[in-house]
C-alpha positions as CSV (number, residue, x, y, z in Angstrom):
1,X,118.7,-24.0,-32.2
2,X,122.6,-24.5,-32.3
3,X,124.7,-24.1,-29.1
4,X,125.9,-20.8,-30.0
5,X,122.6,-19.5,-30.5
6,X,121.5,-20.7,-27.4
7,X,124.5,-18.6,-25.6
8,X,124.3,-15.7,-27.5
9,X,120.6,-15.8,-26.3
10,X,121.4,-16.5,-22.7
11,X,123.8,-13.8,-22.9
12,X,121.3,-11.4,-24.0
13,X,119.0,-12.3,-21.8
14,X,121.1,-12.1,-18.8
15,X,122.8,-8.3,-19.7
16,X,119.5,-6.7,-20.5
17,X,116.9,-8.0,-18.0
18,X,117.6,-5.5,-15.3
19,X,119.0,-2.8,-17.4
20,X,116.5,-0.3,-18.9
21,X,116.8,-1.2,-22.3
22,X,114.3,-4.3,-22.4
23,X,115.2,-7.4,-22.5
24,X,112.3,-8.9,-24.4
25,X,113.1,-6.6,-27.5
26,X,117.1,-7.3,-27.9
27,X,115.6,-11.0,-27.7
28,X,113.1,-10.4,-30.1
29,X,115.4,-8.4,-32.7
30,X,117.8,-11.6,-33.7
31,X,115.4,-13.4,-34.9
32,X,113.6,-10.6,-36.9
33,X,116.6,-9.1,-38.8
34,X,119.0,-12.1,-38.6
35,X,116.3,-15.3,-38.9
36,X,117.9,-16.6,-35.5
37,X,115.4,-19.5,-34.9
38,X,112.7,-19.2,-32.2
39,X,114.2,-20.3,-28.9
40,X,111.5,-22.5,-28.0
41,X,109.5,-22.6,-24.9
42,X,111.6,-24.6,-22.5
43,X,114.9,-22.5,-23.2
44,X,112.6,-19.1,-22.9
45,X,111.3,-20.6,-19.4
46,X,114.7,-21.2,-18.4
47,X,116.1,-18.0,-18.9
48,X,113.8,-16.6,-17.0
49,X,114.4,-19.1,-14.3
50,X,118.2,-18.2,-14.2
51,X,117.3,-14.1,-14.1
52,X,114.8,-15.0,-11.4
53,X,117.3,-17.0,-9.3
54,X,119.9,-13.7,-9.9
55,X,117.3,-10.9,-8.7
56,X,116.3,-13.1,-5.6
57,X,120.1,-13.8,-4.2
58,X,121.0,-10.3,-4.9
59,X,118.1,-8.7,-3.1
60,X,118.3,-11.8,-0.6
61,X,118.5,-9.6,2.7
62,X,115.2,-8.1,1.5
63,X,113.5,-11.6,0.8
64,X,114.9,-13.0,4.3
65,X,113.7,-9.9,5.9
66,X,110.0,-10.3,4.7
67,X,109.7,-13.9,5.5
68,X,110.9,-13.3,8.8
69,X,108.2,-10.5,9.3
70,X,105.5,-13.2,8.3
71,X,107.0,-15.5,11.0
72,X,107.2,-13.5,13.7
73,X,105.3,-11.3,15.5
74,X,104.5,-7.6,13.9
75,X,104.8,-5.8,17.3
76,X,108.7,-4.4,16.2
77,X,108.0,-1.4,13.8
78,X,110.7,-2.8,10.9
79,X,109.0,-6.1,11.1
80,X,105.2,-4.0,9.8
81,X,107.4,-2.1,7.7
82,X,109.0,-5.4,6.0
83,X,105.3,-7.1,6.1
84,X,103.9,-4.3,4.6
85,X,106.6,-3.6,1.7
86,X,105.5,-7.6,1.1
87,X,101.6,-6.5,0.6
88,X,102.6,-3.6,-1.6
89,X,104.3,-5.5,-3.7
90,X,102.0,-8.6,-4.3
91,X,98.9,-6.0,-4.9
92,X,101.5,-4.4,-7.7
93,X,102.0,-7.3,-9.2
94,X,98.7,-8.0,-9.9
95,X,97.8,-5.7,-12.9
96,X,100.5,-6.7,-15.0
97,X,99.9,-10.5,-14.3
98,X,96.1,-10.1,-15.0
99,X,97.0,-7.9,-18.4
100,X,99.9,-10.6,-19.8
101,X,97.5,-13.4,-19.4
102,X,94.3,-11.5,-20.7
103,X,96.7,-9.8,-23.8
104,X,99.2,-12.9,-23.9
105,X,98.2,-13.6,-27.7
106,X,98.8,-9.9,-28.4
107,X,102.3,-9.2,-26.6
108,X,103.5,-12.6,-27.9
109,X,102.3,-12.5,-31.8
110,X,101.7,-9.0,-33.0
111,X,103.5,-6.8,-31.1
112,X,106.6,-8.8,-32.0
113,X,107.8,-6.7,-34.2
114,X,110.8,-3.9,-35.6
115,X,108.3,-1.3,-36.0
116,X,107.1,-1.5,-32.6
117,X,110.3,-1.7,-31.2
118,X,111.7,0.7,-32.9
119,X,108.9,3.4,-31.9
120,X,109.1,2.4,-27.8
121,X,112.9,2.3,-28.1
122,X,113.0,6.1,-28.9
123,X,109.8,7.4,-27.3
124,X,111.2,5.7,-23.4
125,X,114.4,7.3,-24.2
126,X,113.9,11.3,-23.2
127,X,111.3,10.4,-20.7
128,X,113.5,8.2,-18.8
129,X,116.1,10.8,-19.0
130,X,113.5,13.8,-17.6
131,X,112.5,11.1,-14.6
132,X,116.0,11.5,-13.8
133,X,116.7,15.2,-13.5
134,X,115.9,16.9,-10.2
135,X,116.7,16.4,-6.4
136,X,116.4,13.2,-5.7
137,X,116.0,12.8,-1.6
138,X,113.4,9.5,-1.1
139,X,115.0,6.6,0.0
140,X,111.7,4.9,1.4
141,X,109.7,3.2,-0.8
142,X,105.9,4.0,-0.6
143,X,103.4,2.1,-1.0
144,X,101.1,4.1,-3.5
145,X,104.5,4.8,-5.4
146,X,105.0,0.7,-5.2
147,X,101.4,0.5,-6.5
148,X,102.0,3.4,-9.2
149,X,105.3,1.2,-10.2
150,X,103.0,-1.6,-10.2
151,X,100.8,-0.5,-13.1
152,X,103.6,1.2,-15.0
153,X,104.7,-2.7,-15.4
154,X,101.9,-3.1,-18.3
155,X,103.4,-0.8,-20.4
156,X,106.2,-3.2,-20.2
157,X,104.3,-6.2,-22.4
158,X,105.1,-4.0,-25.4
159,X,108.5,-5.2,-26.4
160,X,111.3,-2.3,-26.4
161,X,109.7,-0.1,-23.6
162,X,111.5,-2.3,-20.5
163,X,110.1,-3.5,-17.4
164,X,112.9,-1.9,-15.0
165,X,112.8,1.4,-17.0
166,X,109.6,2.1,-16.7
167,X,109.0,1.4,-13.2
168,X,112.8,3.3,-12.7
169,X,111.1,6.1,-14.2
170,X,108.3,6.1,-12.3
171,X,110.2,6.0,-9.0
172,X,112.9,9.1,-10.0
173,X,110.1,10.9,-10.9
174,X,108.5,10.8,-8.0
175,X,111.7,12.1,-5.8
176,X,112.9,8.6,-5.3
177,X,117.1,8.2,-5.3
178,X,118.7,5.7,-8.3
179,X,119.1,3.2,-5.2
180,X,115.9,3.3,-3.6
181,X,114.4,3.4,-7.6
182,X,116.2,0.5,-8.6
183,X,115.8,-1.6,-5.3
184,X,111.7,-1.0,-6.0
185,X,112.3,-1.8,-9.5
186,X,113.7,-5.0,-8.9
187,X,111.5,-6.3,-5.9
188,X,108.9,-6.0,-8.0
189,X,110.3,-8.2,-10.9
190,X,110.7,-11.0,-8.5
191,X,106.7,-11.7,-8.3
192,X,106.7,-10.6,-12.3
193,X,109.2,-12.5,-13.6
194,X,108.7,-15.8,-11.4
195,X,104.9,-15.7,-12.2
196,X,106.7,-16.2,-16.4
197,X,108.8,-18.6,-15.2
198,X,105.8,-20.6,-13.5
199,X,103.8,-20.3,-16.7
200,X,106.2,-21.3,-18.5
201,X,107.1,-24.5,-16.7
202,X,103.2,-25.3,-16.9
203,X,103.2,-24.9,-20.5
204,X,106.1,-27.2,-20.4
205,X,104.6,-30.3,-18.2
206,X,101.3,-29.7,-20.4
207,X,102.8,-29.8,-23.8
208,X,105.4,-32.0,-23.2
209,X,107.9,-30.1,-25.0
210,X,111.2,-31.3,-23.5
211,X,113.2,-30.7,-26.4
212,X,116.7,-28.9,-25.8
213,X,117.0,-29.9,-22.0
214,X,120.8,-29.5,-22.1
215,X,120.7,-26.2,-23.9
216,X,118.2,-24.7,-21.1
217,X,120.2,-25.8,-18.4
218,X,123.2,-23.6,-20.7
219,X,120.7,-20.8,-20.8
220,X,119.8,-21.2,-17.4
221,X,123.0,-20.6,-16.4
222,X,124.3,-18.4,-18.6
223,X,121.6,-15.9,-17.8
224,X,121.9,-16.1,-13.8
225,X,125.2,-15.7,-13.5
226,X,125.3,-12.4,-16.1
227,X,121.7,-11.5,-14.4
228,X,123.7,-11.1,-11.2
229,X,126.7,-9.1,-12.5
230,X,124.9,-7.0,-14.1
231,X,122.7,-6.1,-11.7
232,X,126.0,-5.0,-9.5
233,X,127.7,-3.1,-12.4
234,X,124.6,-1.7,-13.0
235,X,123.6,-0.6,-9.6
236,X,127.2,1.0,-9.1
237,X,127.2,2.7,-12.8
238,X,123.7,4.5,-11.6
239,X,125.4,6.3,-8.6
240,X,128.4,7.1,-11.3
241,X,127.1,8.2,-14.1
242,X,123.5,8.3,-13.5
243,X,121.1,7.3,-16.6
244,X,122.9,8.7,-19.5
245,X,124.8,5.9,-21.1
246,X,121.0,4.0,-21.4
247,X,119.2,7.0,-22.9
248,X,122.2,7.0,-25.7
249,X,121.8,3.8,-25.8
250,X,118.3,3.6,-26.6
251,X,118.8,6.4,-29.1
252,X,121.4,4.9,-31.4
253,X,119.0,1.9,-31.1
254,X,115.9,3.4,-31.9
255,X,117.4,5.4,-34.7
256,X,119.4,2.0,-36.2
257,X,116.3,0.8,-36.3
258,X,114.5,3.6,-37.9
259,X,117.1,3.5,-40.4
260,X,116.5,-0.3,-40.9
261,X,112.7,-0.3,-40.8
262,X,112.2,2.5,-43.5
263,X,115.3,1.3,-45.8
């Protein structure tokens, strides 16, 4: 893999992991229609590194505030509140951790592919634009809602249905605003993505594949800083223009790749 590839990659990685388009399928599309060559483990690994390291600065206040609820006493009501948001998110995390190790051979081989992509591309499109419609008055996150989130996240190994779109969906739907739906969205891809990114790095002191160190520190941080951006832009567009750019989006997608997979 060239340098551009590897920044086009990065690129793509960093604009789509926290928009509700999924990231793994615009990754997964150059190689299958333009023979990009596979990226390779470390570069994969450090991608996720860099979106890791954007999530966790944006949403830092958060992180702080739940390690300082572990450290101190739980007597204060926000410091339960922050302790217990911690809990609900860890036993979230679980199901989709348990599922992408049991099914890893699965999500990574054959459900790699345009067909699939194509079908979860269009089918996530109306229903995260329905999740949407409605008074939206939640703004604090509940645990059996951080839970339902939670398991929503397994629908997410199949490429083209998107991590932070399903578990945005789940939260509109259930009353939540676009701020409090994206703020449970992305606390929970911190445990998600930085259990990949652990993996990874495993896989990488096991195998000894080192191979393309200087193009994964590119990727690295190409993908955090873009992660980090968009997450802003992203967050601001929501209160905007609500969800209706992504569910074109994913339309014009879905049907470009209809077009492409029957031609």
């Amino acid at each position: 893999m060239d340098f551009l590839i590897a920044f086009l990659l990065a690129i793509v990685q960093g604009i789509t992991e926290f928009l509700p388009i999924s990231s793994s399928a615009h990754l997964i599309l150059p190689s299958q229609i333009f023979n990009f060559p596979d990226q390779g483990l470390l570069f994969d690994t450090a991608v996720h590194g860099g979106t890791l390291m954007a999530v966790s600065t944006y949403y830092r206040k958060d992180i702080l505030a739940i390690i300082n609820s572990w450290t101190r006493g739980i007597k204060k009501k926000k410091l339960q509140e922050d302790r217990m948001l911690a809990v609900w998110i860890a036993l979230a995390s679980l199901p989709v951790l348990a599922c992408g190790y049991y099914f890893y051979d699965i999500v990574s081989g054959e459900l790699r592919n345009v067909a699939v992509i194509t079908a979860t591309t269009i089918i996530f499109a109306p229903l995260l634009w329905w999740s949407y419609l409605g008074d939206k008055k939640k703004s604090k996150p509940s645990g059996w809602i951080i839970l339902l989130c939670g398991f929503s996240q397994i629908l997410a190994l199949v490429p083209g249905v998107s991590r932070s779109g399903i578990t945005i969906t789940c939260a509109l739907a259930a009353g939540y605003t676009t701020d409090s739906a994206a703020r449970i969205s992305f606390l929970l891809s911190i445990p998600t993505i930085g259990a990949a990114f652990a993996y990874g790095m495993l896989k990488v002191i096991l195998t000894g594949e080192l191979d393309g160190v200087l193009l994964a520190l590119i990727g690295f941080v190409v993908s955090g800083v873009l992660a980090y951006l968009t997450i802003g832009i992203f967050l601001r567009l929501l209160n905007k223009v609500g969800m209706a750019p992504f569910v074109i989006y994913r339309m014009l997608l879905g049907l470009t790749l209809f077009a492409f997979v029957i031609a």
